[in-house]
N, C-alpha and C positions, 0 to 999 in steps of 0.2 A: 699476467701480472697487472695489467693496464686494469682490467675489470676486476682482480681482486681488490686493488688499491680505489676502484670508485664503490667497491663494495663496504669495505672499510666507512669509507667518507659516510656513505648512507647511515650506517649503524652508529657513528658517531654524531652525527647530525642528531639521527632519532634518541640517543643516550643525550643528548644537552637539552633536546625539548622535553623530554621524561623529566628532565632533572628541573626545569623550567615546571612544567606541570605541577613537580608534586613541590617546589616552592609553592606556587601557589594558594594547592592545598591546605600546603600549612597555615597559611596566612587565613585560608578562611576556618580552620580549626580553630585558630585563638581571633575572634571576634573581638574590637571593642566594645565593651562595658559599661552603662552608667550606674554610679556605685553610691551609697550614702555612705558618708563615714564623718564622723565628728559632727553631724548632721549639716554636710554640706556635701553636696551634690557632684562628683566628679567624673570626667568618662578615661577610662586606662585601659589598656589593654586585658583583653580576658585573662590573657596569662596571671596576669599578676591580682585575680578575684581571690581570695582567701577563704577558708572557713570563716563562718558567723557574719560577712559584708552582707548588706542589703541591699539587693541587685531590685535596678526600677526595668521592668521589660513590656515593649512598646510593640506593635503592631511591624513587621519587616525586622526586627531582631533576632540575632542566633542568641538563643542562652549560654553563657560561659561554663557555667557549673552545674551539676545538681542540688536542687533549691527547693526549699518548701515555700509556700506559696502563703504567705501573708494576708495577703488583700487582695482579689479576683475583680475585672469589671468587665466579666463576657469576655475571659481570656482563653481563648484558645490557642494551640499547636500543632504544629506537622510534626509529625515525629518518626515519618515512614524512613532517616537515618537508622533509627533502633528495630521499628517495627513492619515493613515494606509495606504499610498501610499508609496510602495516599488521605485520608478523609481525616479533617483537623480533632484533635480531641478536645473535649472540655478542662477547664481545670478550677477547680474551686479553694477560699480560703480557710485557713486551719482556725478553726473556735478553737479548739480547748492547746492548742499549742501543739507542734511537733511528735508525732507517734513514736513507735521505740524502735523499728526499723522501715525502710523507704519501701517501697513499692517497685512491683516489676513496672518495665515501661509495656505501656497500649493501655483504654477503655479510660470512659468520662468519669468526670465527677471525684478526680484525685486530686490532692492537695501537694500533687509533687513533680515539679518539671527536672528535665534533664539535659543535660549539657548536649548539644548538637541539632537542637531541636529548636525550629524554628515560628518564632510567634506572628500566627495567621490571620491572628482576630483580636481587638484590645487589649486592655492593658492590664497588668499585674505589680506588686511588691514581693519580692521573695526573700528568703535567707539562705544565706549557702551553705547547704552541709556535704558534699564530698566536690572535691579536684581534681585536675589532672589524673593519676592512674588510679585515684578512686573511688573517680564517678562508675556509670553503668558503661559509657563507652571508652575510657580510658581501660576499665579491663577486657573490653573487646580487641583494644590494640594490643596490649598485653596477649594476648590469645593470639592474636596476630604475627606479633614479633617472633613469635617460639617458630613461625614457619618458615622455610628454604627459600629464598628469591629462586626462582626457576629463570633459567636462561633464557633469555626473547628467542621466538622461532628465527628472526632476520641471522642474528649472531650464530645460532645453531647452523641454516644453511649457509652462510657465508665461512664457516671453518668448513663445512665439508667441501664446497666449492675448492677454497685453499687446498686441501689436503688432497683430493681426487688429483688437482692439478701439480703437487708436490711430487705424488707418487705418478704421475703419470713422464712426467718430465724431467725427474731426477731420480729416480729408486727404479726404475723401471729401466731406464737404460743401462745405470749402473751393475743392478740384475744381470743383465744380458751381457754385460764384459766382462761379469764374472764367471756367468758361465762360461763366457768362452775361453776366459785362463782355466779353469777347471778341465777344458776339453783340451786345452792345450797340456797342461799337466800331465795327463796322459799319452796323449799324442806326440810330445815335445815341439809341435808346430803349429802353429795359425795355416789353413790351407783356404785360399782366397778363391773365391769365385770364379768359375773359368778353370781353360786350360793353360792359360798363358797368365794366368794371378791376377794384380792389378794394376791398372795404370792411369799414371797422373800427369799432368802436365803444370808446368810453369815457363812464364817467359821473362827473362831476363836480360834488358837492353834491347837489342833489336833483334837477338838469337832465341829461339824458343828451345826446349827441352820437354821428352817423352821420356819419362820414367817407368819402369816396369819393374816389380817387386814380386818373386814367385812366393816365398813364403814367410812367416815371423813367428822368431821363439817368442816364448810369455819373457823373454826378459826384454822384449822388443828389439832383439836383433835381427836385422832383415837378411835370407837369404837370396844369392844369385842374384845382386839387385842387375838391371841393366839402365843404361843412360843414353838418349838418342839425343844428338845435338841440330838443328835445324837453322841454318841460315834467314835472312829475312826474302830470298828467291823461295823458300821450300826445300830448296835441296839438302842432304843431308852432311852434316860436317863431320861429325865425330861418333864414335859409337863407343864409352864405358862399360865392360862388364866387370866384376867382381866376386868377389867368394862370400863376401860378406859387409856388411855396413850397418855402424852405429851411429842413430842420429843423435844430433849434440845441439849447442843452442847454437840456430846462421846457419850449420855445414852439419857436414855426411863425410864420418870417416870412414874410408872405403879400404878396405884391406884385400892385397893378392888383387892387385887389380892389372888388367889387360887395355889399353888405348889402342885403340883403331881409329887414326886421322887419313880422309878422302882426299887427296888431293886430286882435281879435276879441274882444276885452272891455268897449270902449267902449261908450257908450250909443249909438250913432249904427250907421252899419252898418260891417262889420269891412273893413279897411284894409290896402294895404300900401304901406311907407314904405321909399323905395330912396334908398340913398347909398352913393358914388362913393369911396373912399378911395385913394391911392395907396400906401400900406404899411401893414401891423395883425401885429403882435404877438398871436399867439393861443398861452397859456397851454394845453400837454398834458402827457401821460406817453408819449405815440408816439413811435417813436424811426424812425430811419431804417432799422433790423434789422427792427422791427414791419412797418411795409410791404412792404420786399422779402420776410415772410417769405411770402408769394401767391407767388414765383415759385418757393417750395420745396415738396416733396411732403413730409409729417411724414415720412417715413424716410430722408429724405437730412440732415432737420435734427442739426443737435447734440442730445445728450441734455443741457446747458444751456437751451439756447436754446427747447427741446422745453418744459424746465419753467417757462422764466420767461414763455411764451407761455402756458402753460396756465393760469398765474397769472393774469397779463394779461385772460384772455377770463373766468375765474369772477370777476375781482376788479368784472368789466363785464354779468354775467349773461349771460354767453353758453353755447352748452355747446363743450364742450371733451372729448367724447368719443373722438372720432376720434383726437386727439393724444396724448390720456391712456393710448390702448391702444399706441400707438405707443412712447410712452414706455418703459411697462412691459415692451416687447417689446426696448426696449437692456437693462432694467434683467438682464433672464431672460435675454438672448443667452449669456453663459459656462455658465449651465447646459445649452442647446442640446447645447455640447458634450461635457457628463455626458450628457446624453440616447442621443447617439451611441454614445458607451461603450457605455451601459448595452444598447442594441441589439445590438450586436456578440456579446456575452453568450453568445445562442443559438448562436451560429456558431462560437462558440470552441469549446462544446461538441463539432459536432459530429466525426465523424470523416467526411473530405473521400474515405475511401476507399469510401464505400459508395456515392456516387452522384458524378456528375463537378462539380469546382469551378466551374467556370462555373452549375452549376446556383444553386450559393449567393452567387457575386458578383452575380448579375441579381436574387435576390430581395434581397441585401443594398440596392443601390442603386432596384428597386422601393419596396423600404419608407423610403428617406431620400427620395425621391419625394412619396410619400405624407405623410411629417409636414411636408414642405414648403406641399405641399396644404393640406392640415389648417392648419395655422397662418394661410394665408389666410383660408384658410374661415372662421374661427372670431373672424378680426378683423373678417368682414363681418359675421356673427351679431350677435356684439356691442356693433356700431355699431349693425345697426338694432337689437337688443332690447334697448339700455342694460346690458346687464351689466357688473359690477363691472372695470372694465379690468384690475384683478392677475389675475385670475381667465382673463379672457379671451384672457390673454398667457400663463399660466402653463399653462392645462388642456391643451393638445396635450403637452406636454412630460410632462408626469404621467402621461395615458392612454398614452403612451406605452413609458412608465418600466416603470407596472403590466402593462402588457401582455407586454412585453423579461421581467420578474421571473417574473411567470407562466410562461411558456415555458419558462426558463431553470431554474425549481424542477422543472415538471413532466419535463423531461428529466434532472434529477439523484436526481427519487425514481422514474421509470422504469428508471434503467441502477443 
């Protein structure tokens, strides 16, 4: 979420300088003007040049409008806006007065400038005969408007980023507990891992508790649950079994239940004292997600659920290694696909003519092989040598990075 949300920031950043830009743009589309009118000399904005004004245009001027050209003194134009021809044109004045229609834009010796077109060489008088959308480039935007804005590539991979990590982290585990009600539907049980089901622990005050859970219908009633009660010597105090328990919000209503109390502290020889209850309210923080989470493998879990479990097992002394790397392996996932980039690097470099493409799509996909590997590998290291789980989620990606950077510099102080 961290790197979606600074993905965000990027694209937004780059959507206000766009937005910044093409202000700009516009501003340099409507150029001020110096305009004769009532024969006195004024400068306005080009926006507001009209048919019939008599535009004076000067050496370093954008022309506002398209203009017939009154008076010439070695006026020349860039006009490579209309025509992608760099080389200034000529433009000459009109003798017998204004022709019956204007001229395409490009080649010397026309009596007719056009708006966006910049004066390269002395000076002119002009008349305005078309505006805004109906000069020659006002109907180029016009041409232009009828087209689609197409979506900037940042925003295109910045949803699919979102969305891979939507579905990988929310639809994807969801997926997977539905199939497993699906399988229970059938079966009428959840059958947990193991021969002995699963088990959980919490401690509570200075006494601890081993929980064991053999199986769970889909309505998440647990069967056969058992309760191991543990003093703070280790020794064992009580033993819960059950026929069955619904968890509720705090407690576990335990129905048809059996208590077996050790007594080993008496003066006399140590005892055990069995009674029969038919319902006990037993006080936890296990939730009904804690249990079923035995039928999920830590990569299928939510990176919620990942953390509030991990919580869970240190808040219980338990270790929480295993999940911890898993964790950090959602946290690192969007940079994964920095990492890709950053491999491609070499490849970009090189040039595809000196040996056949295929040679370099096999090693490209060899080496995303390889840090696939490696990232396994590197969560089993971990787990068994305790390494710092950021670490152990993070280092493929980095020796990677450095390796992609390497290459990529050596080939650029090679060539």
């Amino acid at each position: 979420m961290v790197f979606a949300s600074f993905s965000v920031s990027i694209t937004v950043i780059q959507e206000s300088r766009s937005e910044r830009a093409l202000e700009a743009l516009r501003d340099l589309s409507s150029p001020r003007a110096l305009v004769v009118r009532d024969g006195v000399r004024k400068r306005i904005p080009g926006r507001e040049v009209v048919r019939g004004d008599i535009v004076v245009l000067a050496e370093g001027d954008r022309v506002p409008v398209d203009a017939w050209v009154l008076n010439s003194e070695d006026l020349q134009l860039d006009e490579s806006l209309l025509t992608g021809e760099s080389v200034p044109v000529r433009k000459i004045g009109c003798a017998d007065g204004a022709p019956a229609a204007p001229p395409r834009p490009g080649g010397d010796g026309l009596a007719y400038v056009f708006a966006g077109s910049l004066v390269a060489r002395g000076a002119g008088l002009c008349r305005a005969a078309a505006a805004g959308s109906r000069s020659e480039i006002g109907r180029i935007g016009q041409s232009l408007a009828s087209l689609e804005a197409e979506t900037p590539r940042l925003q295109r991979q910045t949803r699919r980023v979102v969305l891979t990590f939507a579905i990988g982290d929310y639809i994807a585990p969801a997926s997977d507990r539905t199939a497993q009600l699906l399988k229970a539907r059938f079966q009428n049980v959840y059958s947990f891992v193991g021969n002995t089901g699963a088990w959980l622990k919490e401690r509570q005050g200075e006494n601890s508790y081993a929980v064991n859970v053999a199986t769970m219908s889909r309505n998440g009633l647990l069967k056969d649950p058992r309760i191991l009660e543990f003093g703070s010597n280790g020794f064992i105090l009580s033993q819960v079994a059950a026929a069955s328990a619904q968890t509720d919000d705090g407690h576990w209503t335990l129905v048809d239940v059996e208590r077996q109390e050790y007594d080993t502290r008496g003066p006399g020889e140590p005892r055990i004292v069995t009674t029969k209850i038919p319902m006990l309210e037993w006080p936890t923080s296990l939730t009904t997600e804690m249990v079923s989470v035995a039928l999920l493998r830590p990569e299928r879990m939510r990176t919620l659920d990942l953390f509030e479990y991990i919580r869970h097992l240190e808040a219980n002394g338990q270790t929480a290694q295993r999940y911890e790397i898993e964790f950090w392996r959602k946290v690192f996932y969007p940079l994964s696909c920095l990492v890709m980039v950053v491999l491609a690097l070499p490849f970009a470099y090189l040039h595809f003519r000196q040996a056949g493409i295929t040679t370099y799509v096999f090693g490209g996909v060899m080496i995303g092989i390889s840090f696939f590997l490696l990232n396994n590998v590197f969560g089993y290291l971990g787990n068994l040598g305790n390494w710092w789980p950021w670490i152990t989620a993070a280092a493929p990606g980095l020796i990677y990075s450095v390796m992609s950077l390497a290459a990529f510099s050596w080939l650029v102080l090679r060539r």
